[in-house]
C-alpha positions as CSV (number, residue, x, y, z in Angstrom):
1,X,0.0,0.0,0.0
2,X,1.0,3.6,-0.7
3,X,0.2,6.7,1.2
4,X,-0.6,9.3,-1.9
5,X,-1.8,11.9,0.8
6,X,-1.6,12.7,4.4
7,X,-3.4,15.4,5.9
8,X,-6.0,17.0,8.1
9,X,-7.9,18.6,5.7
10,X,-11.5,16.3,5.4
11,X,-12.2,18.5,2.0
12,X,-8.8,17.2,0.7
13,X,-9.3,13.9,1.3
14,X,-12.8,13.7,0.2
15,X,-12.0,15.3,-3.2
16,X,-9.1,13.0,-3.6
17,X,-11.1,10.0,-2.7
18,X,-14.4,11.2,-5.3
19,X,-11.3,12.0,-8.4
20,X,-9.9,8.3,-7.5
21,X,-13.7,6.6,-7.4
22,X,-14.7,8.4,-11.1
23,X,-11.3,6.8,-12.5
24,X,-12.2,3.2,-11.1
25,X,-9.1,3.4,-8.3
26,X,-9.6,2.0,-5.0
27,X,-8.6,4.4,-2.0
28,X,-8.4,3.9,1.8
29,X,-8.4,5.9,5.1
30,X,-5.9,5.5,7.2
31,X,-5.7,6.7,11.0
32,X,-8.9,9.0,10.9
33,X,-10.0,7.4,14.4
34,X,-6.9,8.1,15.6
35,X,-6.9,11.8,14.7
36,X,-10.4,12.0,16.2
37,X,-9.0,10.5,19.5
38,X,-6.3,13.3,19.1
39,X,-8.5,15.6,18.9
40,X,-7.5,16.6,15.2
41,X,-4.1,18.0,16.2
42,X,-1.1,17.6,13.6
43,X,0.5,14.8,15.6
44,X,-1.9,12.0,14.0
45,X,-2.8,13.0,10.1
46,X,-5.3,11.1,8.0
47,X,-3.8,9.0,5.2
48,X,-5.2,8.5,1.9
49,X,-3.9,5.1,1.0
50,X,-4.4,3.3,-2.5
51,X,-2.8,-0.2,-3.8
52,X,0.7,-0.2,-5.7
53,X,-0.3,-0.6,-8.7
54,X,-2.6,2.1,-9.1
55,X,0.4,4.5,-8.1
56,X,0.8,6.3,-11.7
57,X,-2.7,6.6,-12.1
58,X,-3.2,8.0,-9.3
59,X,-0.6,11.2,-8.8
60,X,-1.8,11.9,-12.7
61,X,-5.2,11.9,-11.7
62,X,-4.9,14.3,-8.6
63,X,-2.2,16.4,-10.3
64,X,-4.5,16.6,-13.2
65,X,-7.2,17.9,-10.8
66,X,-5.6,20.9,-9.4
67,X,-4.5,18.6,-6.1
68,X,-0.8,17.8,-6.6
69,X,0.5,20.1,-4.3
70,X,-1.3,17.8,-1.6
71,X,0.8,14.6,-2.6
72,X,3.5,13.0,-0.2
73,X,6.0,11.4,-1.2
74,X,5.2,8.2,-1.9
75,X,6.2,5.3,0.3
76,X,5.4,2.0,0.1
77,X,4.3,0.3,3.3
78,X,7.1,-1.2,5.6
79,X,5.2,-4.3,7.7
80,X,8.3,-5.4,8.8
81,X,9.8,-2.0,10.8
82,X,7.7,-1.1,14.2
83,X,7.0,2.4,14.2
84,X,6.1,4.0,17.5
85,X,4.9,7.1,18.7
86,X,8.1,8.7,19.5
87,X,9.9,7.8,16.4
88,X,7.1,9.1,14.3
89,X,7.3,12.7,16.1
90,X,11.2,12.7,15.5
91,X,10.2,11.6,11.8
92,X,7.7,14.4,11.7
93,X,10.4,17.1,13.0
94,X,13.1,16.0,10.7
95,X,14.9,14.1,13.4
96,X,16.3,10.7,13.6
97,X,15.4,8.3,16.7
98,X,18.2,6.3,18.2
């Protein structure tokens, strides 16, 4: 899986999600209860997730509809590395955990 966009903005997502649907691609939200338990702070940002192989579809899609300024860099899902809370803030701020 891919994260296309990550945000807090529910008008960003929900376009993103409607230009995806018209074109046939399947897209996922990621961590919106979390953000809610929050309480909608920057700390825990929705996800828009969508399969690998819909990847170049995608980002022409979204760019095509005025939105590319909202895509992440795209990274494909590590499983295998445990994130945790403190290693994702350091992420966040440009830092590196230990």
């Amino acid at each position: 899986m891919l994260c296309l966009i990550r945000t807090m903005n529910p008008v960003t997502l929900s376009f993103a999600q409607a230009v995806l649907k018209d074109a046939g691609i399947e897209s996922f939200l990621f961590d919106v209860n979390a953000s809610v338990l929050d309480g909608s702070t920057i700390i825990v940002r929705k996800r828009l997730m969508i399969i690998d192989e819909d990847e170049a579809d995608a980002k022409e899609l979204l760019e095509a509809a005025g939105i590319g300024n909202e895509l992440t860099e795209v990274q494909k899902s590590k499983p295998h590395i445990k994130s945790t809370f403190l290693s994702d803030i350091l992420r966040l701020l440009g830092l590196k955990s230990k």
